[in-house]
C-alpha positions as CSV (number, residue, x, y, z in Angstrom):
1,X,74.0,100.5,72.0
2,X,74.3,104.2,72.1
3,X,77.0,106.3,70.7
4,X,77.6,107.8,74.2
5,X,78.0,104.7,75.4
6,X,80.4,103.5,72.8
7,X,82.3,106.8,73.1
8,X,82.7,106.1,76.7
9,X,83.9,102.7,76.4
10,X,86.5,104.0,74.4
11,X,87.7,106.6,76.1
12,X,88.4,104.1,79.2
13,X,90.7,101.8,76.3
14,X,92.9,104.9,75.4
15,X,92.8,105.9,79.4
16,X,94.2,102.4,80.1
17,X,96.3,102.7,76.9
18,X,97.6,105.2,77.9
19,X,98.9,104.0,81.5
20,X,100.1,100.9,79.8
21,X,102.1,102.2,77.7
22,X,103.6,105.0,80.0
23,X,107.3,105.8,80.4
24,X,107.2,108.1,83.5
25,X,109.0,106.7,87.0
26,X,107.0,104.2,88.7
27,X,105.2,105.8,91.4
28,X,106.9,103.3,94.1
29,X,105.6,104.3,97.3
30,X,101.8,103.5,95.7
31,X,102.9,100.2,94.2
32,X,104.4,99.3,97.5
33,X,101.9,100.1,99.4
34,X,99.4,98.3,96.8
35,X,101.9,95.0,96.8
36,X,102.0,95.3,100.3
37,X,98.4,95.1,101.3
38,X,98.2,92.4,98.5
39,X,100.3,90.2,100.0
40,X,98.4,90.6,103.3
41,X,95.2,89.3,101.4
42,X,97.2,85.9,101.1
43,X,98.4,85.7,104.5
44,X,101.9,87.0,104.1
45,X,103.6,89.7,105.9
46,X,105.1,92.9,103.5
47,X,108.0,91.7,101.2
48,X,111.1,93.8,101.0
49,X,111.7,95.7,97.9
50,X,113.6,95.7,95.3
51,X,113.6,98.2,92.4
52,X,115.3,97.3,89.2
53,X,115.5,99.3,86.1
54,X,114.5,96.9,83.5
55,X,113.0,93.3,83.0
56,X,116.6,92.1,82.3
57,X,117.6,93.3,85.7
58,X,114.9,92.1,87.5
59,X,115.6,88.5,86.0
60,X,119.7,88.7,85.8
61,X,120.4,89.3,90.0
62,X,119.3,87.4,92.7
63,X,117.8,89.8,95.4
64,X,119.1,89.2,99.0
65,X,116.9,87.4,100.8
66,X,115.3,84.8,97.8
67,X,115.3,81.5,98.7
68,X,117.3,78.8,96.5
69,X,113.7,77.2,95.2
70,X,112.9,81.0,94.3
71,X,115.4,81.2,91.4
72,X,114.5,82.4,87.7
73,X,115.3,78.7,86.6
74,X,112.2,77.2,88.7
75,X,109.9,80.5,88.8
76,X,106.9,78.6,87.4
77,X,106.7,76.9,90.5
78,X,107.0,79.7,92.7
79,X,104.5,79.6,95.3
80,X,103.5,83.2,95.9
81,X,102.1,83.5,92.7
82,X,99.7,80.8,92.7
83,X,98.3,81.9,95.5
84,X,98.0,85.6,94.2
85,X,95.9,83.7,91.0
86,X,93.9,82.3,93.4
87,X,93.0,85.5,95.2
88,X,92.3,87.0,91.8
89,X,90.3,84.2,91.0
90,X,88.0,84.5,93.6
91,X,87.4,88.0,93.4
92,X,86.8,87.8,89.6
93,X,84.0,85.6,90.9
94,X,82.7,87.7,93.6
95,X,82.7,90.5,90.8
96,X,80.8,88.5,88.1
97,X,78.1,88.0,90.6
98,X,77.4,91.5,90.4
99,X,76.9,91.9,86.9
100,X,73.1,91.6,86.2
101,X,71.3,90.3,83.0
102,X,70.4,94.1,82.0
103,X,74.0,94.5,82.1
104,X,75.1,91.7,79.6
105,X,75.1,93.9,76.3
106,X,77.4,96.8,77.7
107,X,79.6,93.5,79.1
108,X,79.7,92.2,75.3
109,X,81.1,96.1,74.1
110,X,83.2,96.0,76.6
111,X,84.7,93.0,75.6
112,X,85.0,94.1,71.7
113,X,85.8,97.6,72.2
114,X,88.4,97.7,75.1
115,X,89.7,94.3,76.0
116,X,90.2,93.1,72.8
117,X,92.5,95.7,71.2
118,X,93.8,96.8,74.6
119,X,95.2,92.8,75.0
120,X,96.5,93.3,71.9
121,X,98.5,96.1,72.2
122,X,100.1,95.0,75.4
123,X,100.8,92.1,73.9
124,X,102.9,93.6,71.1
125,X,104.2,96.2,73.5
126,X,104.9,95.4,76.9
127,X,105.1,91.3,76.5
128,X,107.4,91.8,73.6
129,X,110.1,92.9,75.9
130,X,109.4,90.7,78.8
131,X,110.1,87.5,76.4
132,X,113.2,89.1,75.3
133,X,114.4,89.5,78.9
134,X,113.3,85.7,79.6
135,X,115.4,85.0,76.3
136,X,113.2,81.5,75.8
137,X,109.8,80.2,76.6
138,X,108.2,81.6,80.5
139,X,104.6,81.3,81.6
140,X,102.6,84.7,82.1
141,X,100.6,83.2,85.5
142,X,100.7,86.5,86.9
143,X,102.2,89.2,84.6
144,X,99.0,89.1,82.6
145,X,96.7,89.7,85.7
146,X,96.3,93.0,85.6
147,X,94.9,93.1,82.6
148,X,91.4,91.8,83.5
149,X,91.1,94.8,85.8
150,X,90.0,97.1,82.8
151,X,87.1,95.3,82.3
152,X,85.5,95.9,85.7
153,X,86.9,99.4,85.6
154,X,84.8,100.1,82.5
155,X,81.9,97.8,83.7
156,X,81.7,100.0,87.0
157,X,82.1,103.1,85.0
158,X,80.2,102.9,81.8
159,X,77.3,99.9,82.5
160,X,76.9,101.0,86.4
161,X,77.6,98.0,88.0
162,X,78.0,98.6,92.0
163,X,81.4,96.6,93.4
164,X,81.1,97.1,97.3
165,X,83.0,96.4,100.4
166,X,86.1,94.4,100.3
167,X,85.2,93.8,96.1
168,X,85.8,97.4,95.3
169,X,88.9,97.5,98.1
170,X,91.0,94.6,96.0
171,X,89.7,95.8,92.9
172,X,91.5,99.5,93.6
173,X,95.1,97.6,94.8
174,X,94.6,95.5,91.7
175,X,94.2,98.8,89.6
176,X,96.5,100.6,91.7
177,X,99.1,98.3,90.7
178,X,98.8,98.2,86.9
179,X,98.6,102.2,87.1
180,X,101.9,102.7,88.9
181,X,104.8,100.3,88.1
182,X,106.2,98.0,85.5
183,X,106.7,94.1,85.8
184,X,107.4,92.6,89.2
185,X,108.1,89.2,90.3
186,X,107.2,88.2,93.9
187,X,109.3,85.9,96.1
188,X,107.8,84.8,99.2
189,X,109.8,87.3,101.4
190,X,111.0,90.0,98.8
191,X,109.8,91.4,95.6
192,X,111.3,92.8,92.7
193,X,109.9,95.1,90.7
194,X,110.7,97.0,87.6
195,X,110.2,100.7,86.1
196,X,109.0,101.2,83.0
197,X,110.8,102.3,80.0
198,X,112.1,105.7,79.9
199,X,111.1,106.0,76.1
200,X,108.7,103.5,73.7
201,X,108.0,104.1,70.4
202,X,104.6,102.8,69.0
203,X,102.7,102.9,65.4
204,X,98.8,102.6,64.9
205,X,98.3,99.3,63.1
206,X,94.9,97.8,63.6
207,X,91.4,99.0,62.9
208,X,90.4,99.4,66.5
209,X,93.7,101.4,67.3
210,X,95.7,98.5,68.6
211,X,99.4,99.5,68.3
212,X,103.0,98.2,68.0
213,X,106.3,98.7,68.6
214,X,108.4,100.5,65.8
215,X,110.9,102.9,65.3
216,X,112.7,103.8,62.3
217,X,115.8,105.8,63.5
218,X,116.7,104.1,67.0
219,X,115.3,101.9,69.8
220,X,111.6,101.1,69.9
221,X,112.0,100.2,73.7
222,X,114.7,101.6,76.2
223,X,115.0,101.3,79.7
224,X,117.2,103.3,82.2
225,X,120.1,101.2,82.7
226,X,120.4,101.4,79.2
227,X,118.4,98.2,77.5
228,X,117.0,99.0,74.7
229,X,115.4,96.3,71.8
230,X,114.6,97.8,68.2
231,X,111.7,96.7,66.6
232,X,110.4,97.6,62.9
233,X,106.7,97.6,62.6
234,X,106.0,94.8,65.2
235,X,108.9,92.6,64.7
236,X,111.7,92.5,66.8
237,X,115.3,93.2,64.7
238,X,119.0,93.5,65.2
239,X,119.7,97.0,65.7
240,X,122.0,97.1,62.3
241,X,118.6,96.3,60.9
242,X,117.6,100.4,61.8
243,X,121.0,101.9,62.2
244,X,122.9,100.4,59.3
245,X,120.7,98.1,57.1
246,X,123.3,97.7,54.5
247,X,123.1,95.3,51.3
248,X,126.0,93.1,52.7
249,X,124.6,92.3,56.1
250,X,120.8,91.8,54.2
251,X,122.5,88.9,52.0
252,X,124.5,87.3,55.3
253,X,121.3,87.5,57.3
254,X,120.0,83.5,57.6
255,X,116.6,85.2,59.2
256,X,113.9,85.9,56.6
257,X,112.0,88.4,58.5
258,X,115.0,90.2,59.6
259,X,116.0,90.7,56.0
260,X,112.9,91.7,55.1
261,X,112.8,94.1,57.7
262,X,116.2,95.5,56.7
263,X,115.5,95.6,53.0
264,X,111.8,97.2,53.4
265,X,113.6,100.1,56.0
266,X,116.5,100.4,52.9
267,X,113.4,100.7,50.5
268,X,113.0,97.6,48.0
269,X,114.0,100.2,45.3
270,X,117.1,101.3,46.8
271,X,117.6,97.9,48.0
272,X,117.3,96.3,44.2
273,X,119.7,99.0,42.8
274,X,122.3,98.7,45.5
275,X,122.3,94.7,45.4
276,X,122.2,94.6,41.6
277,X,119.4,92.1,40.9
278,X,118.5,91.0,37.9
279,X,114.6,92.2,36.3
280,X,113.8,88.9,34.8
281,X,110.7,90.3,34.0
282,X,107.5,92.4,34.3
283,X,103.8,93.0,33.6
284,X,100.7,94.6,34.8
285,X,99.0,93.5,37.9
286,X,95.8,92.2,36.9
287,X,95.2,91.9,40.8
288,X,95.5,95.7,41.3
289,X,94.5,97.6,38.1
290,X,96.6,100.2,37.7
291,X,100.4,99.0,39.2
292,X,103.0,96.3,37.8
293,X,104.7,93.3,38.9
294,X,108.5,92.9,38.9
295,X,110.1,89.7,39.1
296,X,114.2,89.9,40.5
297,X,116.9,87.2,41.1
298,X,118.0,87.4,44.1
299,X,120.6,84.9,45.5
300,X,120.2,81.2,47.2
301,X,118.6,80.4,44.5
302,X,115.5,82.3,44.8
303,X,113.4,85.4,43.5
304,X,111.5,88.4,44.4
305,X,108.5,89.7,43.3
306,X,108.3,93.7,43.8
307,X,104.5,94.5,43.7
308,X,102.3,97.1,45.1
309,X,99.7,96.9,48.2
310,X,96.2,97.0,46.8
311,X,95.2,98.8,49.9
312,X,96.2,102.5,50.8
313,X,98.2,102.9,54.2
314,X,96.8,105.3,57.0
315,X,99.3,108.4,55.3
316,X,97.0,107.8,52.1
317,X,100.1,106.1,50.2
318,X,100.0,102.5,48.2
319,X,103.0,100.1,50.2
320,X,105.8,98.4,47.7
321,X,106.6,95.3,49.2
322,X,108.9,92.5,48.2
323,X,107.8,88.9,48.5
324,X,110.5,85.7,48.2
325,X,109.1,82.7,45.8
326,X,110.8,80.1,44.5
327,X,113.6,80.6,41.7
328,X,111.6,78.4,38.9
329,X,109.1,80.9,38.7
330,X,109.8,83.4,35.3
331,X,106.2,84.9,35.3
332,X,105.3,88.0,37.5
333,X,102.0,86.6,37.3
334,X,103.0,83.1,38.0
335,X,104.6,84.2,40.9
336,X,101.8,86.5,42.3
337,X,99.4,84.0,42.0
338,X,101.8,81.2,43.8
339,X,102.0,83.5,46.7
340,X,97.9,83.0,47.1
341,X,98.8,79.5,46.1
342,X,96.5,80.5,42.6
343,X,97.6,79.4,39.5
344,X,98.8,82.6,37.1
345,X,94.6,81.9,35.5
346,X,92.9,82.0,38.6
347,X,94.7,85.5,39.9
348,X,94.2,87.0,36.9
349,X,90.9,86.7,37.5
350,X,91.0,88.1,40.8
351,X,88.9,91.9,40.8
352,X,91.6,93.6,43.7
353,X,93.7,91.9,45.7
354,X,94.6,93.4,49.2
């Protein structure tokens, strides 16, 4: 595969990126209009609108209009958007048809290259916030069906494949649609749909430049009505976690990955001064020539073992990091090898670990 075409490839990810993760106003009349003709396609007339300033809105209120077998409770059995699936599905098919043999190994970069990390990223970016509206378990039938758009985009653009007619028509609204708005939810006579964030907050954190949501000094995610979630490096925490993370509320926190969260935006040597543990002991890291091991009590009966990251982080710097293991361990090296479930012999036999 050539480097042009590679480059090109790319370029469409961090163009698609790019619109994913935007936090300018919705463009409404073009999502309407998009929604609109969509909802011809499956033999409906135009919904009514309605515009809602966050996920959480969109799922709290009951537009006027919905019909009692249209509330949040039973939306996975909604019946507009099954039908809008199947419409999608069809089209996919019609669409695939098109792609010839020749066209196959651009199809394969497309999948590695763009879909891959770009489903990745929206799914530590934009689903994060959608499960947090839901607050428990929901079904992403039609939220994720944009997504699949990117891929014919980049087919038709990079590979050359001709979508005609009617194909190229849906394929636009379809595009159309995950360029303009943010989630929406449609009822068979109305349709709610949300604006994006007003400000997101994102970190690099894969190899193919997937990102995350973090933000060390406020929300990671905030919408206009005044929503916001906080997230540190991918993980969703209690705001106290970045505005206050505090030794108290670290040692009342029952979540493991929240305290970690708190104690590693603290700093683990901050944290270990402030909370008083105990050094029961230390030695070199035969894992990462070079750096030491330090073993702490901490409370509930348990320990920590301070080490440091055997590989360098993107600013060039070696990550401390604390990991929990079980309070009958009094060897640094004990406990670093539990932690690979190794005993102390076999780690120290380990040339790096990452």
């Amino acid at each position: 595969m050539s480097d042009l075409v590679q480059r090109e490839a790319a370029a469409i990810r961090e163009q698609w990126l790019g619109q994913a993760l935007s936090t300018l106003p919705a463009d409404r009349p073009a999502a309407e209009a998009a929604i609109s003709e969509l909802y011809r396609l499956i033999g409906l007339p135009p919904p009514r609108f309605r515009w809602v300033p966050s996920p959480v809105a969109g799922l709290t209120t009951v537009p006027p209009g919905a019909r009692v077998r249209e509330s949040v409770e039973r939306m996975a059995d909604w019946p507009v958007p099954g039908r809008f699936a199947a419409l999608v599905r069809e089209l996919r098919k019609e669409l695939d048809a098109r792609i010839r043999p020749a066209q196959e190994p651009i199809d394969r970069l497309i999948h590695q290259t763009v879909l891959f990390p770009l489903s990745r990223s929206v799914s530590t970016t934009l689903v994060p916030p959608l499960q947090a509206a839901h607050d428990g378990p929901f079904r992403q039938d039609w939220y994720g069906l944009q997504h699949w758009v990117v891929r014919y985009d980049a087919l038709r653009q990079v590979a050359g494949v001709a979508f005609t007619g009617p194909q190229l028509e849906q394929l636009g609204l379809w595009a159309t649609l995950a360029a303009s708005c943010g989630w929406w939810w449609p009822r068979e006579s109305v349709c709610v749909v949300s604006e994006r964030p007003v400000a997101m907050h994102t970190e690099v954190w894969g190899d193919d430049g997937e990102v995350r949501l973090h933000c060390a000094d406020g929300p990671a995610v905030r919408y206009a009505d005044g929503w916001d979630l906080h997230y540190w490096h991918g993980t969703r925490v209690p705001p106290w976690v970045i505005t206050d993370p505090d030794v108290r509320r670290i040692a009342d926190e029952a979540n493991v990955e929240v305290r970690r969260c708190a104690i590693e935006h603290l700093g683990w040597a901050s944290y270990i001064e402030r909370a008083g543990l105990r050094l029961v002991a230390s030695a070199p890291d035969p894992g990462n020539p070079g750096s030491e091991l330090h073993l702490y009590d901490m409370h509930r009966g348990t320990r920590v073992l301070l080490a440091v990251n055997g590989s360098v982080e993107r600013d060039g710097r070696r990550r401390r990091y604390g990991l929990t293991v079980p309070g009958f361990l009094d060897d640094p090296i004990d406990a670093a090898g539990w932690t690979y479930g190794l005993s102390a012999a076999q780690y120290s036999l380990l040339l790096r670990r990452t």
